[in-house]
PAVEXZA-255389 format. One record per residue (C-alpha): x, y, z; residue in three letters. Coordinates in nm, 2 decimals, decimal comma, padded with zeros to 4 digits. Example, Ala and Ser with C-alpha at 12.3 -4.5 7.8 and 13.67 -1.06 7.14 Angstrom:
# PAVEXZA-255389
SITE|01,23|-00,45|00,78|ALA
SITE|01,37|-00,11|00,71|SER
This chain:
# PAVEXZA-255389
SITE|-01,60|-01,96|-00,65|UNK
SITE|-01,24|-01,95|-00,52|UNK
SITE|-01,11|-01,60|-00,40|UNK
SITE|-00,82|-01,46|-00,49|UNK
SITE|-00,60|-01,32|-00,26|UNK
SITE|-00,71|-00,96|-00,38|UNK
SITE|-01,01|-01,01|-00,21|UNK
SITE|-00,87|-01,08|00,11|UNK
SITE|-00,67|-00,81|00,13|UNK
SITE|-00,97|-00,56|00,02|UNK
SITE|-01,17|-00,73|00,25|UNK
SITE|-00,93|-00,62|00,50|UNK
SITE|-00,90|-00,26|00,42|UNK
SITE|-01,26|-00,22|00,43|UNK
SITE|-01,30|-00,34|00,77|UNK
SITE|-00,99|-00,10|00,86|UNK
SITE|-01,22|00,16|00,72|UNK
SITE|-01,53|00,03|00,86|UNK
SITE|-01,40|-00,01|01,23|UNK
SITE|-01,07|00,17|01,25|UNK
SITE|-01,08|00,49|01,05|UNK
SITE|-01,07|00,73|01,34|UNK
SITE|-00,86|00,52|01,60|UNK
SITE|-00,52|00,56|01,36|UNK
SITE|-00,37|00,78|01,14|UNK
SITE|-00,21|00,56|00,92|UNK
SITE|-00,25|00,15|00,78|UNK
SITE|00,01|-00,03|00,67|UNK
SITE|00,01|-00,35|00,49|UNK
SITE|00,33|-00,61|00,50|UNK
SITE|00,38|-00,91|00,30|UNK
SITE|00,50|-01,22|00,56|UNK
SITE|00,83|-01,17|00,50|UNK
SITE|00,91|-00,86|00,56|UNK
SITE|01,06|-00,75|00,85|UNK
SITE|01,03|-00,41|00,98|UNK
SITE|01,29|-00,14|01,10|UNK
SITE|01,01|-00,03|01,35|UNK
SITE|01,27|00,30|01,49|UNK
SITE|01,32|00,43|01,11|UNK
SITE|00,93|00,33|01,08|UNK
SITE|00,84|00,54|01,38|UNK
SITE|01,04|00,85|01,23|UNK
SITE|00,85|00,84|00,94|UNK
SITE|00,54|00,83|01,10|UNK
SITE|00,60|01,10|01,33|UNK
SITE|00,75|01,30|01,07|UNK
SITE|00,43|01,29|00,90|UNK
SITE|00,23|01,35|01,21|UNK
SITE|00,42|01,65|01,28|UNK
SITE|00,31|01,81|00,98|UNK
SITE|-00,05|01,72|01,01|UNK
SITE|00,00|01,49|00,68|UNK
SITE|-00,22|01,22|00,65|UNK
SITE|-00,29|01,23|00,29|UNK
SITE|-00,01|00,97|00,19|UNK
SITE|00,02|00,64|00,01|UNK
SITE|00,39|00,55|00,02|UNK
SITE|00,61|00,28|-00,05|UNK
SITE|00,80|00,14|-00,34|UNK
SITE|00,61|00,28|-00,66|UNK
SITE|00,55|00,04|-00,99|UNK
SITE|00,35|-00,01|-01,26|UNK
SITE|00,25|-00,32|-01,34|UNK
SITE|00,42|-00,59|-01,58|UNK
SITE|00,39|-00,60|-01,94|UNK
SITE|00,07|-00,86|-01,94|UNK
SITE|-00,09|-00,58|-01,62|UNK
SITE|00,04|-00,26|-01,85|UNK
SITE|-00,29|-00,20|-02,08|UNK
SITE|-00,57|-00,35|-01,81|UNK
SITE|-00,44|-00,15|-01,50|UNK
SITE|-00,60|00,21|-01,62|UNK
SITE|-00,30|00,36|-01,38|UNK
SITE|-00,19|00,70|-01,48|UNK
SITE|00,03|00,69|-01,15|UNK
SITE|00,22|00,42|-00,99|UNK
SITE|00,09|00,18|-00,71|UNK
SITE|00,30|00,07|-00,42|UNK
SITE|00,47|-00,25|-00,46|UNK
SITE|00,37|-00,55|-00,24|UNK
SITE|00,67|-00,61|00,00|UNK
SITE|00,48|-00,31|00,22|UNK
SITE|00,26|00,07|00,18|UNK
SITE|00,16|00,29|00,42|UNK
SITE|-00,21|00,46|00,36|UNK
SITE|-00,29|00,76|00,54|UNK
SITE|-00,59|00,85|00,69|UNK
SITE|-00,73|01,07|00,49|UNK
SITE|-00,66|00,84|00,14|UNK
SITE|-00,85|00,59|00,37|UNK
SITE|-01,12|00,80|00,41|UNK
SITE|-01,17|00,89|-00,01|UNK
SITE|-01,14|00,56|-00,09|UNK
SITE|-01,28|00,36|00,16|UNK
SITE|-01,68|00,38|00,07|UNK
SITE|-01,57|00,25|-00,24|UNK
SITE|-01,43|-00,05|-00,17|UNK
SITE|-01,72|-00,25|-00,29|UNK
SITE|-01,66|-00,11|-00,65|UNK
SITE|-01,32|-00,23|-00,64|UNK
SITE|-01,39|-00,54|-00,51|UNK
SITE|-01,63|-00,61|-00,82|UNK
SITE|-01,40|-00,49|-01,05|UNK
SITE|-01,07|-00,68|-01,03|UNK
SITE|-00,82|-00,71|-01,34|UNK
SITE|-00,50|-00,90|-01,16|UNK
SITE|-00,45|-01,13|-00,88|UNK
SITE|-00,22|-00,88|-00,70|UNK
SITE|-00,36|-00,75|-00,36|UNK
SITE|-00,06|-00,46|-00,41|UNK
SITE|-00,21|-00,35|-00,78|UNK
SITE|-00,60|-00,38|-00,70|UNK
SITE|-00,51|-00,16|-00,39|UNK
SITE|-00,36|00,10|-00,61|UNK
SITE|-00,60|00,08|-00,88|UNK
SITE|-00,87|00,16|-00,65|UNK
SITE|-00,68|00,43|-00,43|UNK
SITE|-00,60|00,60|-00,77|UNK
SITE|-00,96|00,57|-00,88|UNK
SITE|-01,08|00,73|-00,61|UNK
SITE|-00,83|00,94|-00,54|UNK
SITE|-00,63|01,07|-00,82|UNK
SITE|-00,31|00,99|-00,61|UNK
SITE|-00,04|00,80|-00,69|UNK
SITE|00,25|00,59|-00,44|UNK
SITE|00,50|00,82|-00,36|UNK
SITE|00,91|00,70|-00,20|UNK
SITE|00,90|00,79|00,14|UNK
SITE|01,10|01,05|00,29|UNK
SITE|01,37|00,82|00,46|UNK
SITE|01,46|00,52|00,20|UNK
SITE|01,24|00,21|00,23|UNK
SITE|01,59|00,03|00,26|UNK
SITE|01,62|00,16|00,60|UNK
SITE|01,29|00,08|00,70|UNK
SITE|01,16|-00,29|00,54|UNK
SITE|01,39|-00,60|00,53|UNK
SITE|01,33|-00,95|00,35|UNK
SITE|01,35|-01,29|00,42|UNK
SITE|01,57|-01,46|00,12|UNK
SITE|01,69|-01,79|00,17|UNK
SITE|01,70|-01,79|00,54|UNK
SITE|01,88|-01,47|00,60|UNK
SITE|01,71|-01,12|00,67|UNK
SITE|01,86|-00,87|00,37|UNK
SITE|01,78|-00,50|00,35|UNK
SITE|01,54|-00,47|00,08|UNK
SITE|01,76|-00,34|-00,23|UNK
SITE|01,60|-00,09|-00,51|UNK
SITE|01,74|00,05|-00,82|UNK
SITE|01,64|00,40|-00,67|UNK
């Protein structure tokens, strides 16, 4: 049977939990073309690490398209695929659990099966980051490197 790229990316996060889970304080997952503002990145980070808060998922909050809407069982947003950030601590809830998530997919969307399961074993929701994600991530369109525009 075929994978889908959901299961690549779990796969991933579990062995971030498996192997890495008390080396680093936060994960972060990028799509391929997304570039990074690593200074406003680093600003973020240590504005979080200042405060001893590790108990984040943040990035660019959805939820779901209309054909997603009724299967996703969200209550709270995910983060949208362009690029999260996953504390620690959120790391550490949902980790264990991976397996569950990876048996019970509903989309082909790494970004929504993440969130799914983070919320599921969790209760927590993706939240905007302190400094706009405009400042921070930056796309590839047609051979030029935009800021990443948001209605927020």
């Amino acid at each position: 049977m075929k994978k889908k790229i959901s299961d690549f990316i779990i796969e991933v996060i579990r062995k971030l939990y498996q192997n890495f889970i008390n080396h680093y304080d936060f994960f972060m997952q990028i799509d391929s073309d997304t570039y990074v503002n690593s200074d406003q990145l680093n600003i973020l980070l240590r504005t979080l690490k200042e405060k001893n808060d590790y108990d984040k998922y943040i990035g660019i909050p959805g939820m779901g398209n209309d054909e997603e809407l009724g299967k996703l069982g969200l209550q709270k947003p995910y983060c949208l695929g362009m690029g999260y950030i996953i504390g620690k601590n959120i790391l550490k809830q949902f980790g264990p659990n991976i397996e569950n998530c990876l048996s019970n997919l509903v989309s082909n969307h790494s970004d929504t099966e993440i969130g799914r399961c983070i919320y599921k074993y969790t209760n927590i929701g993706c939240t905007s980051p302190l400094i706009p994600f405009k400042q921070i991530y930056y796309q590839k369109f047609k051979g030029l490197i935009h800021p990443r525009s948001f209605n927020s």
